[in-house]
C-alpha positions as CSV (number, residue, x, y, z in Angstrom):
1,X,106.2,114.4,89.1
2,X,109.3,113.2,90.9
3,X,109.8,114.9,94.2
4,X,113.4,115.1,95.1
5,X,114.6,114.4,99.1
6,X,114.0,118.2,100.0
7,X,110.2,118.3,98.5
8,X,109.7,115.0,100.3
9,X,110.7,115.8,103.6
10,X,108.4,119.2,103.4
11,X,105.5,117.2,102.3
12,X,105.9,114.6,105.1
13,X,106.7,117.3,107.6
14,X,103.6,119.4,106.3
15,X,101.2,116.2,106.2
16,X,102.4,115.7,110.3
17,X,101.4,119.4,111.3
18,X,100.2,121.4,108.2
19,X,100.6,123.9,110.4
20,X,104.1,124.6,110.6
21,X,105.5,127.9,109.9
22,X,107.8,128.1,107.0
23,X,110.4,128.9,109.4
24,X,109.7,125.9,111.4
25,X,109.6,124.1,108.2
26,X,113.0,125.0,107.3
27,X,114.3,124.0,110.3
28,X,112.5,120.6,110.9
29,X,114.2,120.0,106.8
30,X,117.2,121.5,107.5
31,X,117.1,124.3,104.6
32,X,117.2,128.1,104.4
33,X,113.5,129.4,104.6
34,X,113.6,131.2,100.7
35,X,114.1,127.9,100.0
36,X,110.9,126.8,101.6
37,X,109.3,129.9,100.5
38,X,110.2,128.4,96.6
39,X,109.3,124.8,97.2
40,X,106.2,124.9,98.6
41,X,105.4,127.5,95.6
42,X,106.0,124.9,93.2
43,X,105.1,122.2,95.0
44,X,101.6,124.3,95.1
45,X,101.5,124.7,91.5
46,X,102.4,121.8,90.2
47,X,99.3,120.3,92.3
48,X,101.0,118.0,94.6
49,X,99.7,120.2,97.5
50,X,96.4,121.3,96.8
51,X,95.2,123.0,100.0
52,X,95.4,123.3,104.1
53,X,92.7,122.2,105.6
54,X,91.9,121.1,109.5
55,X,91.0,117.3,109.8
56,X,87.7,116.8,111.5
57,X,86.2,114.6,114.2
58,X,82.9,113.5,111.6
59,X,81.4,112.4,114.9
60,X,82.1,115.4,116.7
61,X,80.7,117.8,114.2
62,X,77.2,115.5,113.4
63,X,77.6,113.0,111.0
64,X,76.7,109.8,113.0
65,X,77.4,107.0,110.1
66,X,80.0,106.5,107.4
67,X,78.0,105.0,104.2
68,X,80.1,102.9,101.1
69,X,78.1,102.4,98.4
70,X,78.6,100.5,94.7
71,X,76.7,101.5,92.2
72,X,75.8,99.8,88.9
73,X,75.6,103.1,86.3
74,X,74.0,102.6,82.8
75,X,76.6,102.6,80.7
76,X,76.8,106.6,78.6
77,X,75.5,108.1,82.0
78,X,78.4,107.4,84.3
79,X,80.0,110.9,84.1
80,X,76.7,112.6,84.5
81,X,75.3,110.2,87.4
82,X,78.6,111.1,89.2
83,X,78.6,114.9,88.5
84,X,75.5,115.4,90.4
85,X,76.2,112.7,93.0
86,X,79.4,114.7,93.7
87,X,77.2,117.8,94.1
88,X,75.3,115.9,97.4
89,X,77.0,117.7,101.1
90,X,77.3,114.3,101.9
91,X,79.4,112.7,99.3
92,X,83.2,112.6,100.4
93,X,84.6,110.7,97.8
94,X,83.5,109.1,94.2
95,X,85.5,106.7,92.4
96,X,85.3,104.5,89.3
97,X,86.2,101.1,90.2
98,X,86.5,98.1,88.6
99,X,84.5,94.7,89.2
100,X,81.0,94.7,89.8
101,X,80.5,98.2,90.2
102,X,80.9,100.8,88.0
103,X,81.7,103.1,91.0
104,X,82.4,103.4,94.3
105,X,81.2,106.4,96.7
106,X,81.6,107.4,100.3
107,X,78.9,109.5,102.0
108,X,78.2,110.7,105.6
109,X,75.1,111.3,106.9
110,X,73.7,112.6,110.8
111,X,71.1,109.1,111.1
112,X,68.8,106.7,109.6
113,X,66.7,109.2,108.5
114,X,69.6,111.0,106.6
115,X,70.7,107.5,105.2
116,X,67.0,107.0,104.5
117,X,67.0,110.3,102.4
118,X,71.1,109.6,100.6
119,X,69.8,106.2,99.6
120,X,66.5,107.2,98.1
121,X,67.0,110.8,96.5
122,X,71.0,109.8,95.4
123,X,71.7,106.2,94.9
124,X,68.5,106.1,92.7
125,X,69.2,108.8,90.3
126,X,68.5,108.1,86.8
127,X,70.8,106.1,85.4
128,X,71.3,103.8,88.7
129,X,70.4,100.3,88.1
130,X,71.5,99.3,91.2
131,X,73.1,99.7,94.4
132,X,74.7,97.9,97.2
133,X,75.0,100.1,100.2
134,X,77.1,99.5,103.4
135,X,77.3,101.2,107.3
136,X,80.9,101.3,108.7
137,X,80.7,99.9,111.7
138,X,83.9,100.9,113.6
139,X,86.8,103.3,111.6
140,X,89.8,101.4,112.3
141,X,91.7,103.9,110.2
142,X,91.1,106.3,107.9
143,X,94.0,108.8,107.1
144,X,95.2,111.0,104.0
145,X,97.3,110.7,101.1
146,X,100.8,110.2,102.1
147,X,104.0,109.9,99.8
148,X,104.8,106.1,98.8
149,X,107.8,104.7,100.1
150,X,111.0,105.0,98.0
């Protein structure tokens, strides 16, 4: 979908406080707020904004360590490996990826003992043949989507 100059600016202004008020929102863009109103509408279901949510401290709410992990999938078993790692609290984010990996996921768990328990009841599901696991160390930034430059 190609957003036009008036869907971008909402989206930008919505991804820097989704918490402006349509009227806010039509001032900040410089449009009349039924015209807001009908944007972010479309905008909503043609699944370029799929939801408000509040961004969380994952320090300040438990989750001590950020875990990246490649897996190695046998190959007819990928979709189903992922389905259920998707289903763990602490998955975040699964990808297929190219290279040595089959796919990519990103966890959070509370401590060792949670990383302890990811890495022995989820990265060894059957139909793992083998995993490469990694602790982030420092978050140097770690941010949304955001529109692509024109």
């Amino acid at each position: 979908m190609v957003l036009d100059s008036v869907d971008r600016a909402i989206v930008e202004a919505l991804c820097d406080d989704a918490r402006l008020s349509q009227r806010q929102l039509a001032q900040r863009v410089g449009v009349a707020q039924g015209t807001i109103t009908n944007r972010l509408r479309k905008l909503e279901n043609d699944g370029v904004i799929q939801g408000y949510a509040p961004i969380l401290s994952a320090e300040s709410v438990g989750w001590g360590m950020t875990v990246m992990a490649g897996l190695c999938i046998e190959k007819g078993k990928i979709m189903d490996v992922q389905k259920h790692i998707s289903a763990d609290h602490r998955v975040f984010s699964v990808y297929d990826v190219t290279g040595d990996w089959d796919s990519m996921v990103l966890a959070r768990v509370k401590d060792r003992k949670d990383m302890d328990d990811l890495t022995k009841t989820v990265f060894t599901l059957d139909g793992i043949s083998r995993s490469y696991t990694h602790v982030v160390l420092n978050t140097v930034k770690e941010s949304g989507v955001r529109l692509p430059e024109e």
